[in-house]
PABADO-807113 format. One record per residue: residue in three letters; x, y, z of N, C-alpha, C in turn. Coordinates in steps of 0.001 Angstrom, whole numbers, plus 500000, padded with zeros to 6 digits. Each point is the difference from the previous one (the first is absolute). Layout:
<sites>
ALAXYZXYZXYZ...
</sites>
This chain:
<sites>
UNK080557582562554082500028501001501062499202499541501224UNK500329500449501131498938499788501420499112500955499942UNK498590499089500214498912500585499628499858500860501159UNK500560500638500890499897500620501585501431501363499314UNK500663499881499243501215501005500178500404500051498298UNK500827501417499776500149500062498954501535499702500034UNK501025499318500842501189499806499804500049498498498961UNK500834500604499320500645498686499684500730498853500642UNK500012499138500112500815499431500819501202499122499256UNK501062500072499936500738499248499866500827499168500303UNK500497498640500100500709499253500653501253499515499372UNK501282499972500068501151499376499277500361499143500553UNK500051498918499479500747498722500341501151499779500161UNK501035499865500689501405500146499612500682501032500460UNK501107499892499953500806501511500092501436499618499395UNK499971499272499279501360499646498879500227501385498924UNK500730499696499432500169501054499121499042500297499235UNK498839499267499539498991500509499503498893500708501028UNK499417499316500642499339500491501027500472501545500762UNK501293500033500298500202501615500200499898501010499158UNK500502499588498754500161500726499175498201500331499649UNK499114499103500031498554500160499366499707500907501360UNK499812499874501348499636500573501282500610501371499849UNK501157500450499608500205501914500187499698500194498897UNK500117499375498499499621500746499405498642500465499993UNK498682498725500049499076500675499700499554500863501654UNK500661500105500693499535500911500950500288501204499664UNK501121500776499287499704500964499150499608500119499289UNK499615499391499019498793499603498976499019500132500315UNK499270499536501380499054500604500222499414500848501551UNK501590500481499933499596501222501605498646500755499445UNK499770500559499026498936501015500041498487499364499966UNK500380498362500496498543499032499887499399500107500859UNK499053499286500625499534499515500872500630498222500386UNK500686500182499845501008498171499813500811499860501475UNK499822498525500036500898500070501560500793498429499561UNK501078499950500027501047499075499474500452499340501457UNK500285498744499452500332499222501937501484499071499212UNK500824499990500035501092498705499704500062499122501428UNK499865498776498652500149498625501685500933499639499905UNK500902499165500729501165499561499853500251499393501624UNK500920498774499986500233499271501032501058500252500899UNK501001500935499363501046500274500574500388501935499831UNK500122500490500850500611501491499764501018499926499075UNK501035498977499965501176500473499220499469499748498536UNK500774501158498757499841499945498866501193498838499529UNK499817499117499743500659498928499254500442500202498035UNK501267500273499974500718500039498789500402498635499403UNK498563499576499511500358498608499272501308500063499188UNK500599500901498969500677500151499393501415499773500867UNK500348500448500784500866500088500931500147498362500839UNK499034499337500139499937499006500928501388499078500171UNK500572499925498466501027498882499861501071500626500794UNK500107501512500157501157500580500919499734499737501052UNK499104499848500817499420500035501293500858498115500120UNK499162499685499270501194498104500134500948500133500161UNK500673500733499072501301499653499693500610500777501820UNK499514500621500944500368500755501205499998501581499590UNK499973500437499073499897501594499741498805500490501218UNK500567501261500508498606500869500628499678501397499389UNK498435499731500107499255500698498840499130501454500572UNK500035500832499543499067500745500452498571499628500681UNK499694500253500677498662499443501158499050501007499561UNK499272500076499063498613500837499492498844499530501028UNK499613500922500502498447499702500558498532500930499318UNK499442498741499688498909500525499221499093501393500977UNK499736499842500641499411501390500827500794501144500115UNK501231500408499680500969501015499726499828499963498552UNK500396498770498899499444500712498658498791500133500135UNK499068499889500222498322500798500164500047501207500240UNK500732500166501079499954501412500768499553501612499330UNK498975500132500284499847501241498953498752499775498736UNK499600498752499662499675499544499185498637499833500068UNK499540499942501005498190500039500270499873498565500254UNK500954498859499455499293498662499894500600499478501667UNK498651499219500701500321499512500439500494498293500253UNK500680499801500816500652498382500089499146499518501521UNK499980498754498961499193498874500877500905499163500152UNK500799499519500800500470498485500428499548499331500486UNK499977498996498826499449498841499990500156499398498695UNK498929498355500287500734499231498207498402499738500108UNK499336499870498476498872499664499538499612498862500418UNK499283499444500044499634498248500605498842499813498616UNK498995501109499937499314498839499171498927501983499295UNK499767499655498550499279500535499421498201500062499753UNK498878500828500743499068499176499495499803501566498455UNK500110499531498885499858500626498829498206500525499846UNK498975499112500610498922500799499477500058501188500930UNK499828499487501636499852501516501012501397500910500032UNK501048499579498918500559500911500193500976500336501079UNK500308498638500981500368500378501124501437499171499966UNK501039500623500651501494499372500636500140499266500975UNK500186498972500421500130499828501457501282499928500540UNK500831500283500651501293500239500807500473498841500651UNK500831499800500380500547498501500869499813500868501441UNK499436501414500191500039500935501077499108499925500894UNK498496499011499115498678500196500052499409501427499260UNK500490500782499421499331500872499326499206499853498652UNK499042500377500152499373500245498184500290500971498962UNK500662499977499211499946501258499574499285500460498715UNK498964500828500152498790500494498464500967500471498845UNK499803499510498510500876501137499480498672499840498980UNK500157501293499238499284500024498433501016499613498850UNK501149500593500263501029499510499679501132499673500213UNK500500498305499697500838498889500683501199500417498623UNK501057500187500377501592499668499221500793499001500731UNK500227498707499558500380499311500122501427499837499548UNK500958500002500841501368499955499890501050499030500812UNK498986498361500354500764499591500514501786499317499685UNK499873499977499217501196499741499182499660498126499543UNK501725500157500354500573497997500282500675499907500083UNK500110498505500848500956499357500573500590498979499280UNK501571499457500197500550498947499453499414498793500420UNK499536498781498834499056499139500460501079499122500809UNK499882499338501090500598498500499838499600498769500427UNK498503500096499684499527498710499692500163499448499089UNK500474500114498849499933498966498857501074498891500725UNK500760500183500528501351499078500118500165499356501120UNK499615498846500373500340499025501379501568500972500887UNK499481500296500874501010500429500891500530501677500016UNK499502500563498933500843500971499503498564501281501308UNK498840499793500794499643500534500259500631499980501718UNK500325498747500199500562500142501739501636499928499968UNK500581500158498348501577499648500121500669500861499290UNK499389500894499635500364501727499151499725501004500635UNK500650501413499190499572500738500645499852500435498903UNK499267501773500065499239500350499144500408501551500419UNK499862501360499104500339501153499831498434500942500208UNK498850499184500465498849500368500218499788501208501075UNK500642499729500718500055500657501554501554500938500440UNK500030500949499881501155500885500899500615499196500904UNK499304499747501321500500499443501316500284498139499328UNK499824499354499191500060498706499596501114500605499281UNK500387500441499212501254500634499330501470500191500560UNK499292500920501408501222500450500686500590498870501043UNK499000498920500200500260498734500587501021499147498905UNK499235499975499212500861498905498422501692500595500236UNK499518501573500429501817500719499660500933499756501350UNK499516499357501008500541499704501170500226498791499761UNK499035499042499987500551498625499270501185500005498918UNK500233500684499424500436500099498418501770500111500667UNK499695501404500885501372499967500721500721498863500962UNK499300499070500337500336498720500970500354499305498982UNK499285499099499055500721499506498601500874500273499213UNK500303501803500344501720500286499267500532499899500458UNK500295499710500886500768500063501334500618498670499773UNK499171499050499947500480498365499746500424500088498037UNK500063501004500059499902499460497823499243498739499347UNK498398500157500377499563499490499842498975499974498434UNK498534499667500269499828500103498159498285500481499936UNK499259500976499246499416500461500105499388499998498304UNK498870499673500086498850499357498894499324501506499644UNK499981500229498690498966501359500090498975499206498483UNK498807499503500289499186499061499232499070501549498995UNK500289499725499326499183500786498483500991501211499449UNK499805499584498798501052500883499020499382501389499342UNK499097500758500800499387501321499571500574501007500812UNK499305501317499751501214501250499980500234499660501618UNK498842499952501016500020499662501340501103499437500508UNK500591498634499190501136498894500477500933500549499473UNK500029500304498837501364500541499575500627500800501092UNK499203501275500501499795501068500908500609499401501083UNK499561499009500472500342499511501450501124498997499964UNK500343499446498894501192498988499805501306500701499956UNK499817501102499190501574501340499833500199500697501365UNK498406500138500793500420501018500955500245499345501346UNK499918498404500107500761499276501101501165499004499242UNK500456500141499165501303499560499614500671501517500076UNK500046500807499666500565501491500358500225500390501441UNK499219499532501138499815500415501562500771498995499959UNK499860498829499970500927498660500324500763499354498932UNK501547500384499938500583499196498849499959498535500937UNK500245499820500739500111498903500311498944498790500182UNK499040500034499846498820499341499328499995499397498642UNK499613498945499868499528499198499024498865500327499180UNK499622501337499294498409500147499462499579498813498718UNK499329499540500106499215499293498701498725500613499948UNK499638500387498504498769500678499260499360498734499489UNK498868499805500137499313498714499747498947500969499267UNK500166499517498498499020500804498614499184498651499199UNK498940500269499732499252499141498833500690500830499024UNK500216501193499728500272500342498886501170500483499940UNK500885500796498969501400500909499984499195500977501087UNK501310500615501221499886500744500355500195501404498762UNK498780500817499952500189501062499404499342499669498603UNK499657498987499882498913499403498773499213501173499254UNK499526500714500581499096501298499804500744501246498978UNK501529499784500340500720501327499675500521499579498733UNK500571500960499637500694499853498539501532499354500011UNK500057499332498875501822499673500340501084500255500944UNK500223501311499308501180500908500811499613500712501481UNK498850500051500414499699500631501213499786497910500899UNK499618499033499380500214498745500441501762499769500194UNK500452500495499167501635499569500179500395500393501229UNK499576501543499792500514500640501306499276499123501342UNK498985500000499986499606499328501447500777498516500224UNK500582499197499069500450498887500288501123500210500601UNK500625501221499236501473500047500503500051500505500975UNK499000500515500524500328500548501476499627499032501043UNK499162498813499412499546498852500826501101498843499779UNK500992500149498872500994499136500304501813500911501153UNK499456501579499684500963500566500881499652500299501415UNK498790499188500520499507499930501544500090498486500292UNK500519499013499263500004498773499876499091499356500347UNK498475500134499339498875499589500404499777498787499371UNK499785498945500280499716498887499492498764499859499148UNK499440499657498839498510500065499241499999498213499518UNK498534499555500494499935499499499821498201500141499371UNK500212499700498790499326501077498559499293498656499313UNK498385500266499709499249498860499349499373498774501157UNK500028500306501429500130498744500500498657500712501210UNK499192499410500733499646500331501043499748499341500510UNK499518501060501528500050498985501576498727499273499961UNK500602498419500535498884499131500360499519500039501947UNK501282500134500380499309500325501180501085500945501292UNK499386500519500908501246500621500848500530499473501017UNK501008499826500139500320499293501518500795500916501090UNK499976499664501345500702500696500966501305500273499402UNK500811499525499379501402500406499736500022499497498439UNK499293500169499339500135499604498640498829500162499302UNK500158499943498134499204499911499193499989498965499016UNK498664499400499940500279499143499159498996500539498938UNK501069499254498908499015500685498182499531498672499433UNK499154500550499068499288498910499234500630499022499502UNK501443500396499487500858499263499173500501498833501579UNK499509500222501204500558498880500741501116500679500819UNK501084500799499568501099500571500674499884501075500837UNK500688499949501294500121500581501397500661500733499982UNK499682501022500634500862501365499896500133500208501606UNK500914500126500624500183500227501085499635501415499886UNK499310500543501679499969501140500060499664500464501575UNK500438500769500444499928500047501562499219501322499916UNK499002500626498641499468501045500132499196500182498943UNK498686500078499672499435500297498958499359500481499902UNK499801501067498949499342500992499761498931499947498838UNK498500500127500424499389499994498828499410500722499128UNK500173500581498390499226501043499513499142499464499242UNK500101499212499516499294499552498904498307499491500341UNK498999500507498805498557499999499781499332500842501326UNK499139500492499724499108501425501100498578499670499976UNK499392499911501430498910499775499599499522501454500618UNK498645499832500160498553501532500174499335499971501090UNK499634500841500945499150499383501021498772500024499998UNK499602498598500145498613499366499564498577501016500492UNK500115500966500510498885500473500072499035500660499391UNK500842500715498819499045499947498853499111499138499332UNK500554498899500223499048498814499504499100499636500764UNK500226499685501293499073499864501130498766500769500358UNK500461500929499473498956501112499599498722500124499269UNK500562499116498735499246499841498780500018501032499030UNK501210500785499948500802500725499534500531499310498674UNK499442500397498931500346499391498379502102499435499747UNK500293499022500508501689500377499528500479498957498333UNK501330500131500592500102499076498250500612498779501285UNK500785498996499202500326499037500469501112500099500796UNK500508501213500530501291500145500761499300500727501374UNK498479500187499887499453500750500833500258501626500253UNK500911500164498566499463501977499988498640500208499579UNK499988500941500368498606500772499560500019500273498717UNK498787499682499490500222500407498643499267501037499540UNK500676501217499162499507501233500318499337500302498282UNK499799500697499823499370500800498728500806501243499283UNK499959500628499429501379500550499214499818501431500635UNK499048500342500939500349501322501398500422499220500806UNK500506498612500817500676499793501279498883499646500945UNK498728500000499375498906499442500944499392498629499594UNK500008499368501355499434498501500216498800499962498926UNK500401498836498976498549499621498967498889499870501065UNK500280499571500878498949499392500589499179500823501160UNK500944500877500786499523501232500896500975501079499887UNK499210501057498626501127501253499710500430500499501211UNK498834500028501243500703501145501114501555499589500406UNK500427498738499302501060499032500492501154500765499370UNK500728500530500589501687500206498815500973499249500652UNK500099499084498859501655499089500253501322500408499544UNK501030500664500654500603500407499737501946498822500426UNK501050500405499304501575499408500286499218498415499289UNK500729499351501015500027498382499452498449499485500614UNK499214500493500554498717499473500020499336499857498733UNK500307501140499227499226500105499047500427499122498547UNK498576499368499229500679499751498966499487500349498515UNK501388500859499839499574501496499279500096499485497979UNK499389500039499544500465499592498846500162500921498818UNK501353500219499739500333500960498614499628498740498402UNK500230500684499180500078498690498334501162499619500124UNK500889500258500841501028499404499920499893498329500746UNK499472500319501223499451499058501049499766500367501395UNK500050499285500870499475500351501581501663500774500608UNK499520500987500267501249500725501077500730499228501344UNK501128499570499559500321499100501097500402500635501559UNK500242499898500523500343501045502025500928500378499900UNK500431501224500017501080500742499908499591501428500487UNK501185500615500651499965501310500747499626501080498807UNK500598499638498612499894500408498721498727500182499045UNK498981499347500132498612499945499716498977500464501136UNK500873499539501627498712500003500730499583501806500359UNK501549500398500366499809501778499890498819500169499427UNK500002500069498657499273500909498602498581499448500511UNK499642498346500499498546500005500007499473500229501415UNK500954500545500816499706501057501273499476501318499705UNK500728500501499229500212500972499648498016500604499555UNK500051499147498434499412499934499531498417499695500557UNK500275499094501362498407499591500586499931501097501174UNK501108500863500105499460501158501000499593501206498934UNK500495500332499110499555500538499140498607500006498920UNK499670499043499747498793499386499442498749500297500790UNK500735499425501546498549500095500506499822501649501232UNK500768500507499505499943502035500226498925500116499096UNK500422499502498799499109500745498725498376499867500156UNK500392498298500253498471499313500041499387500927501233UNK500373500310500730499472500888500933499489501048500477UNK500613500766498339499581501111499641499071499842498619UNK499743498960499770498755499308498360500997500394499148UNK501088500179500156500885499891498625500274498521499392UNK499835500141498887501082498457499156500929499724500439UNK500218498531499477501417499256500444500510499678498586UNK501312499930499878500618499537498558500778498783500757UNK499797498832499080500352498805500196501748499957500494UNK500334499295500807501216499555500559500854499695499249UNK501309500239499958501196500070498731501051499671500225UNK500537498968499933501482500348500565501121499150499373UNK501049500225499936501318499064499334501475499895500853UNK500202498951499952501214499908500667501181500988499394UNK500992500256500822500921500768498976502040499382500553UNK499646499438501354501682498911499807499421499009501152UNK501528499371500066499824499382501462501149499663500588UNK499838500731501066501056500334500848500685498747501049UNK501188500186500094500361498399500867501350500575500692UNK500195500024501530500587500084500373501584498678500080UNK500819500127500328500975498778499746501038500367501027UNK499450500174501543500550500086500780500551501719500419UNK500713500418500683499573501888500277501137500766498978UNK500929498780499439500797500827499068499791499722498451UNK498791499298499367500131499777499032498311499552499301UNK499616500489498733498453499910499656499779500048498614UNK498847499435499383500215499955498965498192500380500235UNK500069501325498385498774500189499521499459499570498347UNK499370499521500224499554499369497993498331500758500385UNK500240500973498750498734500890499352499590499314499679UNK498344500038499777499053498892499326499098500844498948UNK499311499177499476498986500621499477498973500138500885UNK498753500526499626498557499758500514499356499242500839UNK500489498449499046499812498908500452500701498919500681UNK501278500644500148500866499840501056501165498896499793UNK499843499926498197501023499439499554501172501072499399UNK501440499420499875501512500643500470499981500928498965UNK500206501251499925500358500913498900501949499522499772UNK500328501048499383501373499885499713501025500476501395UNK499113501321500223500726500540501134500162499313501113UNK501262499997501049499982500061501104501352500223500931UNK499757500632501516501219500482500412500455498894501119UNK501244500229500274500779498874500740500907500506501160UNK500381499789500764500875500719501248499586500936500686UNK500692500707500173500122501278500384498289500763500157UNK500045500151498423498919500720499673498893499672500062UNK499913498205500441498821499454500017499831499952501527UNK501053500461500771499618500054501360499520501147500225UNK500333500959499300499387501707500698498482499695499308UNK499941499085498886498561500363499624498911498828500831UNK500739499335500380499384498551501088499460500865501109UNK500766501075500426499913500163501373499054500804500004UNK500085500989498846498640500982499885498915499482499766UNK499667498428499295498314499603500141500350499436501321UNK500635499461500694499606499062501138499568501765501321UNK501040500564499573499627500955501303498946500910499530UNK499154499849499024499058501036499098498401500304501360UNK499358498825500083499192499944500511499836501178501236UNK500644499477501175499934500668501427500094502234499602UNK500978500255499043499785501463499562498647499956499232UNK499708499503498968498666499808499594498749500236500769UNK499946499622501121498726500001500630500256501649500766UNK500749500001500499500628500979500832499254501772499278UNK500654499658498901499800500795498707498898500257499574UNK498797498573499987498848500122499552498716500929500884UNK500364500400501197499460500044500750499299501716499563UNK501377500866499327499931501008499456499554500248498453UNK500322499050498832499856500157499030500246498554498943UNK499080500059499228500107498562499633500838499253498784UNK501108498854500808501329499507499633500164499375498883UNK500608500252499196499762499015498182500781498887500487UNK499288498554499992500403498742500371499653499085498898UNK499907500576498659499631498692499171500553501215498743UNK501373499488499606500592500261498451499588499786499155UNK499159498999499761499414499573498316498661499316500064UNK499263500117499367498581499541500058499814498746498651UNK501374499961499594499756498537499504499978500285498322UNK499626501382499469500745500254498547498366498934499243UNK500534499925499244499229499678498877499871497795500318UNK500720499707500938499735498885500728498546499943500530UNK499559501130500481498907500038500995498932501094499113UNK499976500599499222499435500842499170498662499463499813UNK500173498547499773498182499208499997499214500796501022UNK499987500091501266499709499943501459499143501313499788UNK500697501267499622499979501492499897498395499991498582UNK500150498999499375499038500438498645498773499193500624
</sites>
């Protein structure tokens, strides 16, 4: 607390889907405080990571601005991007020149697609990181169909799949190749894998499966195995890195540079710290929670909630959570869902077509009503707490 005032102060990092979601909720959580909540963020617009691969492919998207979802909400917005943490005084500094005091820091910067590992792939790719870098890729994208030309989408996770169906679908006339270390759809069960192939052999996507990039070039890729892939466009999803300022900080992380938290969502190393979405690295008995819109909700949720309580000297019950499918779009007419367990391996179930598009569309469009919603009463964003997977955690 500031030894001069009895407000709390709080600061959110971020304004991704975790970060909003943690900023209204606990501002009703704790209107009847003495608490004053600030969200930082670099850009007004709310960015629908989930959505991004449409934005490539040329789709136009609803334009959310974070100060209209606030509206009403008590929290205020700071624009601006963090530059640097000092963790003992407690203080933010802004790329604005501002300082900002918090007692308590939620950290929600997310991550970005890495592309340093790969000679070329950082000045000769593009990347789904950025809205306005997106809607550029989708102007380019249209000059290359135009010629029927050939277009690289490098990593075989739900991301590429996502973006390989939904610009072979905008453009039949394009050449797509999926460049996978592994089976696209490796994760899913048989029959929900069948289905995704066949819809990746009925968009005539090229896979080139087991092999990866050695380096990127202006109009081509070359793979380890030596062979050139022409490409007048490439797109990169594959590996994510964190932004280093937690570490810089002296902020406890693991080796990917999340924060590494304690089984309430607070920094081992400085509780006032909550790491929340893909900053954080959250660990169930199953293992570490990987970045997903699907985990990061619940530990939003959960670190605006937690720390209401703590605020009022109530207990915290340890953090819980289990996967329950995973959702994959396959272009705007076609999707496949495979239920999981807990731990986020394939149950038996899963839906395909039709039905996997009405249920695609309801998590991707879930968020933006969510917050909207939260502002009044608070939104159930986490289905399963992980069952008898996670039951250690609770005893």
């Amino acid at each position: 607390m500031n030894a001069t005032t009895n407000t709390h102060r709080i600061v959110v990092l971020g304004a991704g889907y975790t970060g909003m979601l943690a900023a209204i909720r606990l501002a009703r959580r704790t209107r009847k405080l003495d608490a004053h909540i600030t969200l930082v963020n670099p850009s007004e617009r709310f960015t629908e990571r989930l959505r991004m691969h449409q934005i490539a492919a040329g789709q136009e998207l609803a334009d959310h601005r974070i100060p209209e979802l606030l509206a009403g909400s008590g929290v205020v917005f700071h624009r601006a991007a963090a530059v640097a943490i000092d963790a003992d005084a407690r203080v933010v500094t802004l790329d604005d020149a501002t300082d900002l005091p918090y007692d308590t820091l939620i950290y929600a910067l997310g991550s970005t697609t890495d592309t340093s590992t790969v000679p070329g792939a950082d000045h000769h790719a593009w990347t789904l990181n950025d809205p306005r870098q997106a809607r550029r890729f989708s102007h380019r994208l249209t000059e290359i169909a135009a010629a029927a030309g050939t277009v690289t989408v490098v990593g075989g996770g739900l991301t590429g799949i996502e973006a390989a169906t939904e610009i072979a679908e905008s453009h039949p006339g394009l050449t797509v190749t999926l460049i996978s270390a592994q089976q696209p759809g490796h994760m899913m069960g048989d029959k929900a894998r069948a289905h995704l192939n066949r819809a990746l052999d009925r968009l005539g996507i090229v896979r080139k499966v087991g092999v990866q990039v050695a380096k990127v070039l202006p109009d081509a890729v070359r793979l380890t195995t030596g062979d050139l892939i022409a490409s007048d466009l490439t797109l990169w999803t594959a590996g994510v890195k964190v932004s280093p300022l937690a570490a810089q900080a002296g902020i406890a992380v693991d080796e990917r540079g999340l924060i590494v938290t304690d089984t309430t969502l607070r920094s081992v190393s400085h509780p006032e710290i909550l790491p929340i979405g893909d900053a954080a690295a959250v660990r169930m008995p199953f293992g570490v929670l990987h970045g997903t819109c699907q985990s990061g909700m619940p530990t939003a949720a959960y670190a605006a909630d937690s720390l209401a309580r703590r605020l009022r000297g109530k207990t915290v019950k340890p953090f819980r959570f289990g996967y329950i499918h995973q959702p994959v779009s396959l272009g705007r007419k076609d999707a496949v869902i495979q239920f999981t367990e807990a731990d986020d391996t394939p149950r038996r179930w899963y839906l395909k077509g039709r039905a996997a598009v009405a249920y695609k569309e309801q998590v991707s469009g879930s968020p933006v009503p969510v917050y909207k919603m939260s502002k009044h009463m608070n939104m159930q964003v986490q289905f399963a707490n992980g069952g008898r997977a996670t039951r250690a955690i609770a005893c």
